[in-house]
N, C-alpha and C positions, 0 to 999 in steps of 0.2 A: 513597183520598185521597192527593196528593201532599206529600209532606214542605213544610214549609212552611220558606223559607233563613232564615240566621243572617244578619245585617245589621248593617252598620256605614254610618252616616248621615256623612258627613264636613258640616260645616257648621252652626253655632248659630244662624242667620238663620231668615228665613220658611220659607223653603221647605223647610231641616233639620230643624225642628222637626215642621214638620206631617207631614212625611214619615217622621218618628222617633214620631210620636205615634201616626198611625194605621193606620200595622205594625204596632204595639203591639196596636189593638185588634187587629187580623184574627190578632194569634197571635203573630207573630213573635217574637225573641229580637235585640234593638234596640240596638248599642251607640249614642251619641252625641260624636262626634267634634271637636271645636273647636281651633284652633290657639292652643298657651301664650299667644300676645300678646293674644289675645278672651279669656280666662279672665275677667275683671271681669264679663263680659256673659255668661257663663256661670255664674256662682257660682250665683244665685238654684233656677239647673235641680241644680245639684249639688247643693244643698241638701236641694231640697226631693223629688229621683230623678226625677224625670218633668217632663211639661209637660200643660199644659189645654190640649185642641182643643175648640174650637166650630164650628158651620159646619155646612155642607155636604163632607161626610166620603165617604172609598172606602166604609170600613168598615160605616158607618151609624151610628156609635157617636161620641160627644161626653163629654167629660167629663176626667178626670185617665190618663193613663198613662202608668206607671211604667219608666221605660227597665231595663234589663239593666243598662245603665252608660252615666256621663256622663265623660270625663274630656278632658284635651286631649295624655295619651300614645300618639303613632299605633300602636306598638307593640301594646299591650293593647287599641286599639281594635279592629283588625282580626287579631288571632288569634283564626286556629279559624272564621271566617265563612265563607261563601258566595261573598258579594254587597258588595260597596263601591259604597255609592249617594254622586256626587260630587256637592251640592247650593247650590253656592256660583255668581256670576256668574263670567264667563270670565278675568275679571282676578285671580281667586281660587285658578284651577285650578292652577295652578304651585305654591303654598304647598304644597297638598293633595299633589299627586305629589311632588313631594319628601322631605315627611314622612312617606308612610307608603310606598312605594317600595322601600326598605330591606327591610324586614317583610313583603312578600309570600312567599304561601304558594302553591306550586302547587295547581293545579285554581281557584283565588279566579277572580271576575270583578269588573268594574268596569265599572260604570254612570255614564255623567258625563249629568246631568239639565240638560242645553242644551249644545247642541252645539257652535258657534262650534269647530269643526274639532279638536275635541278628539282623538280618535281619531290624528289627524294628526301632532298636535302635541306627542303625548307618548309615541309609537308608538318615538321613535328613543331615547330616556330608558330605556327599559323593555327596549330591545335592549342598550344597553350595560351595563346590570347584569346581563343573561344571563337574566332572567326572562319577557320577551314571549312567547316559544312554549310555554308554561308556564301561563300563564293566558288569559283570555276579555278583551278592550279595545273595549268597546262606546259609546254615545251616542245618546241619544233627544235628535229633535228640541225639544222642550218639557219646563217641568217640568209634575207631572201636576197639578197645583193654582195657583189661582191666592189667595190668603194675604196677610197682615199678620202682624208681631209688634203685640200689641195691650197688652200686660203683659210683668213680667219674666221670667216664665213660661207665659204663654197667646201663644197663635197663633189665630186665624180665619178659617177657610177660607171665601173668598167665593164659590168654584167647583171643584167637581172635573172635570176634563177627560176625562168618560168614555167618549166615542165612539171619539176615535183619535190615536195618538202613535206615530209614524214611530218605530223604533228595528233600527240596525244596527252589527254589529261590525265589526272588522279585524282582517284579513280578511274578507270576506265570507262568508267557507267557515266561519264561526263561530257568525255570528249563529244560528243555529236552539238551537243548547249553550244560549246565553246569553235567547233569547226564552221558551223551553219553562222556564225558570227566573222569569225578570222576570214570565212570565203568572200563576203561581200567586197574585201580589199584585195585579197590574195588569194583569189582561187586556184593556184596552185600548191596549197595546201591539202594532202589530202592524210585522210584516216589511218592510224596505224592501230591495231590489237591492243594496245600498250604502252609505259613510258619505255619499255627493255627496247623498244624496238627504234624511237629516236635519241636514246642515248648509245644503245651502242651502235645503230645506223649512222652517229653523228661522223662525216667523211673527212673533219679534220684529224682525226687522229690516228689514221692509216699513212697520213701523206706527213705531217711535217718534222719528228723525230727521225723517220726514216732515209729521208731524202737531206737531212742536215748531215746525216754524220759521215756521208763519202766527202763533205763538203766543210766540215766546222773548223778549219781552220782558216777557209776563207771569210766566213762569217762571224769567226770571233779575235781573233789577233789584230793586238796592237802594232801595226810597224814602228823602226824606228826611224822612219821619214816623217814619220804624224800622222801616216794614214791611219785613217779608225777603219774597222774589219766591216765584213759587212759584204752581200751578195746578192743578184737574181737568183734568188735559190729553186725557183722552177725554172727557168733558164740555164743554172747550172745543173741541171737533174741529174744523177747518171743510173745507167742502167746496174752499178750493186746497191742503190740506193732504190731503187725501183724492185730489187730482189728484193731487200731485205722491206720493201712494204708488202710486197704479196705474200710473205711470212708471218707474218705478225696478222697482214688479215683472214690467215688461216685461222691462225687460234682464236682469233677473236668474233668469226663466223662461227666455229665449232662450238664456242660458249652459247653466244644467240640461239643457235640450231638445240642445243640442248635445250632449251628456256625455251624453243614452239615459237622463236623470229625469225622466216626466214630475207635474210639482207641482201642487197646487192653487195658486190664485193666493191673496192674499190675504184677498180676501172671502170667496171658497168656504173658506179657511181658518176662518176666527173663524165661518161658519154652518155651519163639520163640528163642529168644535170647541165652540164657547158658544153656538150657534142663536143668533145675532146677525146679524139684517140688515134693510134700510133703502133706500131709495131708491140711493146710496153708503154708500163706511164710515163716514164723519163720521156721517150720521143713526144709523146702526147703533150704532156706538161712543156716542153719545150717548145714547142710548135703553137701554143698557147698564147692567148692575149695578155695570163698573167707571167707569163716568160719574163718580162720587163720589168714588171713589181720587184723593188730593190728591197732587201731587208738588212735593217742595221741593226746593231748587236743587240740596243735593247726591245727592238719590236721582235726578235726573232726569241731573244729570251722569256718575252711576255707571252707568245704561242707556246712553245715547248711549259713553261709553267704551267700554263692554263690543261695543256694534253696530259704531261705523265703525273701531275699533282692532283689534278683532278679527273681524271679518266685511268690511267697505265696501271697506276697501283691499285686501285678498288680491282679491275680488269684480273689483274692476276689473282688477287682473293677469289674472287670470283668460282674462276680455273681452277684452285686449288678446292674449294669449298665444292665443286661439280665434279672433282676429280678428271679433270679437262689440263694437262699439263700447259707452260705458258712458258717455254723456255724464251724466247726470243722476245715475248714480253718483258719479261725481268732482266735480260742482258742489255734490251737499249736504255732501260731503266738504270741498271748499272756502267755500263759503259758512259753513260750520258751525265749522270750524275758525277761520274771520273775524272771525265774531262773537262767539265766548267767545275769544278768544285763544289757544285751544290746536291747536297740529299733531297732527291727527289722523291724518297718514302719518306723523311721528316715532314711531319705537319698537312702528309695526303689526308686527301676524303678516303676514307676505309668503309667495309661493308658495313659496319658498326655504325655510322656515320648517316648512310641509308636505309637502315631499315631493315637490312637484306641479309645480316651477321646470324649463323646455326641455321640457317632454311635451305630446307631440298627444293628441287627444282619445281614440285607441286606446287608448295607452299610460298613462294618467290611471286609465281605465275599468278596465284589466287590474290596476293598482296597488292599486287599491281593494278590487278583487274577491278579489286573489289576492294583494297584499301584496309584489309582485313586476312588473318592467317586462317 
């Protein structure tokens, strides 16, 4: 039987927890990780050592466990581990390398659980401290649960994702160190060619700009009753919402397929993933367990940040830089931006940003693979 890794959970949200919870059961040895300013929102777990999982679990197991340690010193968090699982959205991931960066320990690896070009982006961070060739700098397409925080210390797993999750390092010449590790918890992790292939595999960014904007008035208007806005936004699916994703994951196939990824598209996504499907994805989505999942303005704004900030606009450089047009990409980019008022190309991750700014398609593919033009 293979050793089972030490683990450090960076992150006190859904998907931290759940993922701190039910290591737990399967054995592991679990630190839990939060950054000093969330410390309010982590007391209850330090209190009390652990967290409740409910749900639909890896492990099969439900109930209370007890973490190794809760704390928000990145130090102590990640000494002596394995495995740094990064479990936060992408607008999160910077905090996370920053503080715990310092305290790397050769041999460690790092797992960032959704991709949004993580690998990429934090690849040049990790060289100037002299530590990248030294450890493992991975990224799965997806996280492996799909969760709520439900209490101040319970989470509930609405779905475990156990058929299949794209996951590759950087270099490429790495991944197999760091899969032969991430399987002994989640063997539905498997091998992709490349990071190209779970950043742009990653399946949130097909569904949640697209499927908002037939809907974004119900999810962002103030009434003047007091209602705050706010929706089932896969419950509310609708079928132009559902056109206008199979658009967007044309071009953003077409990019991958240039750069040698071939993707599932969206739909074969969410029915490899959650056997979900429907006439389109709106019926599918609808008919769905996550039908019910309520989003309120600001959760629904922290996804769309997270999608066209960190994914939408690199996407269209991309396009443009492959000569792969990306009209549909830049309109929900625009339109979207329009309508809450915010510039969603101010302050994006740009190709510049990853590594990938002046390279043709050869040279992109070799960078990935080998870390090297």
């Amino acid at each position: 039987m293979k050793r089972l890794p030490k683990v450090a959970v960076c992150g006190g949200g859904r998907a931290g927890t759940a993922i701190a919870g039910d290591l737990t059961f399967m054995g592991c040895q679990v630190n839990l990780f939060q950054l000093e300013q969330f410390k309010h929102a982590l007391e209850p777990i330090i209190q009390r050592g652990g967290v409740e999982i409910t749900g639909e679990t890896q492990s099969g197991k439900t109930g209370f466990a007890k973490l190794n340690l809760v704390t928000t010193n990145p130090k102590e968090a990640i000494k002596g581990v394995d495995l740094i699982m990064v479990a936060v959205p992408a607008f999160g991931h910077k905090a996370f390398f920053d503080a715990f960066s310092p305290y790397l320990e050769e041999g460690q690896s790092i797992l960032v659980n959704t991709s949004y070009w993580a690998c990429l982006r934090f690849a040049g961070k990790l060289k100037k401290i002299g530590i990248f060739d030294k450890i493992t700098l991975a990224e799965a397409m997806i996280m492996p649960y799909a969760c709520n925080v439900v209490g101040p210390t319970t989470t509930h797993i609405h779905r475990t994702k156990q058929n299949y999750i794209a996951l590759a390092a950087f270099p490429a010449t790495k991944t197999d160190k760091l899969l032969e590790l991430a399987q002994t918890v989640y063997p539905q992790y498997k091998k992709v060619p490349n990071v190209l292939w779970t950043s742009m595999g990653n399946l949130n960014t097909p569904m949640h700009a697209p499927l908002t904007l037939p809907v974004a008035g119900l999810l962002f208007d103030r009434y003047s009753d007091g209602r705050q806005g706010g929706a089932k936004l896969y419950g509310e699916a609708t079928t132009p919402g559902a056109r206008l994703i199979e658009a967007y994951d044309q071009e953003r196939l077409a990019i991958a397929k240039k750069l040698g990824a071939d993707l599932l598209s969206e739909a074969e996504a969410v029915y490899k993933l959650y056997g979900y499907k429907g006439k389109d994805l709106a019926e599918a989505m609808r008919k769905s367990e996550h039908a019910e999942m309520f989003f309120d303005i600001k959760f629904q704004k922290d996804i769309l940040e997270e999608d066209l900030r960190y994914f939408y606009v690199s996407l269209s450089q991309l396009g443009d830089q492959l000569g792969i047009p990306t009209p549909v990409t830049k309109s929900i980019l625009t339109v979207m931006s329009t309508m809450l008022d915010i510039n969603y190309w101010e302050g994006a991750t740009t190709l510049e940003d990853i590594g990938l700014a002046g390279l043709n398609k050869d040279q992109i593919v070799r960078y990935v693979t080998e870390g090297k033009v």
